[in-house]
C-alpha positions in Angstrom: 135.6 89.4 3.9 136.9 90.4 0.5 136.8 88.7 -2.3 139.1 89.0 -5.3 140.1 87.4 -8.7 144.0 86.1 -9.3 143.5 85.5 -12.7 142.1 83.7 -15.6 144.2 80.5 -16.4 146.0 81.9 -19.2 147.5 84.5 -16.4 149.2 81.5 -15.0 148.2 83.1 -11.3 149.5 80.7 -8.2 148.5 80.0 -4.9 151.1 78.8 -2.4 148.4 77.5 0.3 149.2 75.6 3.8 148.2 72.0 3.2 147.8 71.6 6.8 145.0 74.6 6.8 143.4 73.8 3.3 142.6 70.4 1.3 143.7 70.7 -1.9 146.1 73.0 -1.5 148.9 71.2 -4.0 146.5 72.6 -6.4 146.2 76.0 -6.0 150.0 76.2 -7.1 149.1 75.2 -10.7 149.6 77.6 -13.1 147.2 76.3 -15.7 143.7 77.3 -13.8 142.3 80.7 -13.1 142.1 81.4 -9.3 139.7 83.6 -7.0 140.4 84.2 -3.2 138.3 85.5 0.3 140.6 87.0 2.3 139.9 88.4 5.8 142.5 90.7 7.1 145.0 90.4 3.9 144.8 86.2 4.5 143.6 84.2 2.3 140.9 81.7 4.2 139.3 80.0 1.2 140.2 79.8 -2.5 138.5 78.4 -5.7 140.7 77.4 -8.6 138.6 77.3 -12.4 139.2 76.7 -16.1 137.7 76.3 -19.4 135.9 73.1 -20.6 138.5 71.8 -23.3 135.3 70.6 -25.5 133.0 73.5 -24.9 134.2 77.1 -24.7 130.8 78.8 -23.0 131.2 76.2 -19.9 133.6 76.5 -17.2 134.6 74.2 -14.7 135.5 75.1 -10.9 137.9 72.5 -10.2 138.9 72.8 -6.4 137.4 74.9 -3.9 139.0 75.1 -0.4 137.7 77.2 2.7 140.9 77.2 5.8 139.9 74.5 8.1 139.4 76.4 11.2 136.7 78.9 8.9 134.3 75.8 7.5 131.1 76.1 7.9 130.5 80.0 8.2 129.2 80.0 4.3 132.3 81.4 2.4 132.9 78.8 0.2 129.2 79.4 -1.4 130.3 82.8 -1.4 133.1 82.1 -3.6 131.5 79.7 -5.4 129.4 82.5 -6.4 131.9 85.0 -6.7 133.4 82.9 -9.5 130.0 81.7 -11.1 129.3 85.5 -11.3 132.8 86.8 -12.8 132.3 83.3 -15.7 128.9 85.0 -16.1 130.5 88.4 -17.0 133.3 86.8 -18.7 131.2 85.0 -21.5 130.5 81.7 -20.1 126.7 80.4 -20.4 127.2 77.7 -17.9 129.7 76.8 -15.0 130.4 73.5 -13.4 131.3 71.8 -10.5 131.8 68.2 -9.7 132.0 67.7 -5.7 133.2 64.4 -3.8 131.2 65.1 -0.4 128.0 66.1 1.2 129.0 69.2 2.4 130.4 70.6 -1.2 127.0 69.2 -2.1 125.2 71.4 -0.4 127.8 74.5 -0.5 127.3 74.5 -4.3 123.3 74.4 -3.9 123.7 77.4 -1.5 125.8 79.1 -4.4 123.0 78.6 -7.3 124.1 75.3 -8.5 121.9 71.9 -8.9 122.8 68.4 -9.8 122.7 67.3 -13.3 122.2 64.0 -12.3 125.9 63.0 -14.0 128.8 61.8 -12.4 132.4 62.0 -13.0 134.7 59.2 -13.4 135.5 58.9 -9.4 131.7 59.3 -8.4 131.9 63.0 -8.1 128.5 64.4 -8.6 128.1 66.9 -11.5 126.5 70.4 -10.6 126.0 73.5 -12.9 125.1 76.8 -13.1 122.5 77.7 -14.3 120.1 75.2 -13.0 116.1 74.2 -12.5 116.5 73.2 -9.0 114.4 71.1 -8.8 113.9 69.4 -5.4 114.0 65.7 -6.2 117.1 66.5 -7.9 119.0 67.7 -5.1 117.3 65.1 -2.7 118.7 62.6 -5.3 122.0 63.7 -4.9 121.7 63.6 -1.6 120.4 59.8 -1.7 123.8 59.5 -3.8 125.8 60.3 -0.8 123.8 57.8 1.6 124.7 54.8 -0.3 128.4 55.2 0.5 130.7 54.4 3.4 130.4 57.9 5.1 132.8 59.2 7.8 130.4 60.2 11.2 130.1 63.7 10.4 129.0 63.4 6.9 126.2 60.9 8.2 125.3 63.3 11.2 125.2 66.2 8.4 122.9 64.2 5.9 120.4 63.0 8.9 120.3 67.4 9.6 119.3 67.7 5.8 116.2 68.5 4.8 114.5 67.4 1.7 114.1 70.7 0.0 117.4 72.8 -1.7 118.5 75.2 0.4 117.5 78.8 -0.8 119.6 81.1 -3.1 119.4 85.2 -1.8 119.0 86.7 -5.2 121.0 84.4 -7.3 121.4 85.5 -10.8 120.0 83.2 -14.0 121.6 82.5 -17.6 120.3 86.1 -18.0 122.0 88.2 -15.0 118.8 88.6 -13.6 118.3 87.7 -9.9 116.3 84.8 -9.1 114.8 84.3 -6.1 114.5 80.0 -4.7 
């Protein structure tokens, strides 16, 4: 798998994705976010689309992230979500976010570095950011957030499969660029 950076969002890079292979994909054609790609011979199977916080310039916000249907599951959207945490890091920014609508995202992010703030957005999308303490009852909090809402079979099947502790991080970096190890 490669991975690659479009663009910041003042590139105005575009992504003209199948919506019947990826959710989100009306929003990858934006021009106003920055966009990052993993492609696996020269197609694209999972994009992440990012931009500035408009009231804090060292935080950046991943807005969509989208992994091909057919490909879920094989742990490329935390390796993108870490690709872009990593090129935010190099770029300047002390702090990336994510807010994530599902279980699955949930745990994606965690797999990528990230842990939950405790905030939610304005359409109950929980708040994750980079970098973050970890801290088990945290994550199993965010989890509890998700089992108090009407949950389609497979999210309920996936949550009863979770465990209780954040899944680990292979040498995630910190605030610093050093490599932490959870």
């Amino acid at each position: 798998m490669e991975l690659s950076l479009l663009g910041w969002p003042p590139d105005g890079p575009t992504l003209d994705l199948d919506h019947r292979e990826f959710a989100y994909a009306g929003k990858f054609v934006m021009s106003s976010t920055g966009k990052a790609v993993a492609r696996e011979d020269g197609e694209v199977i999972g994009a992440v689309a990012f931009n500035e916080d408009r009231t804090d310039a060292g935080r950046l916000w991943l807005r969509y992230v989208t992994v091909r249907r057919d490909r879920r599951g094989e742990g490329i959207g935390p390796e993108l979500l870490a690709f872009a945490r990593d090129h935010a890091r190099e770029r300047g920014y002390d702090r990336v976010r994510i807010a994530v609508n599902n279980p699955f995202a949930y745990e994606a992010c965690y797999r990528a570095g990230f842990g939950f703030t405790g905030e939610t957005t304005g359409v109950a999308e929980l708040v994750l950011e980079w970098p973050s303490d970890r801290d088990p009852e945290s994550y199993r909090a965010g989890l509890d957030r998700y089992r108090e809402r009407d949950l389609s079979e497979a999210e309920e099947a996936f949550l009863e499969r979770t465990g209780g502790e954040p899944p680990a991080v292979p040498d995630a970096p910190d605030a610093d660029g050093r490599a932490e190890q959870s």
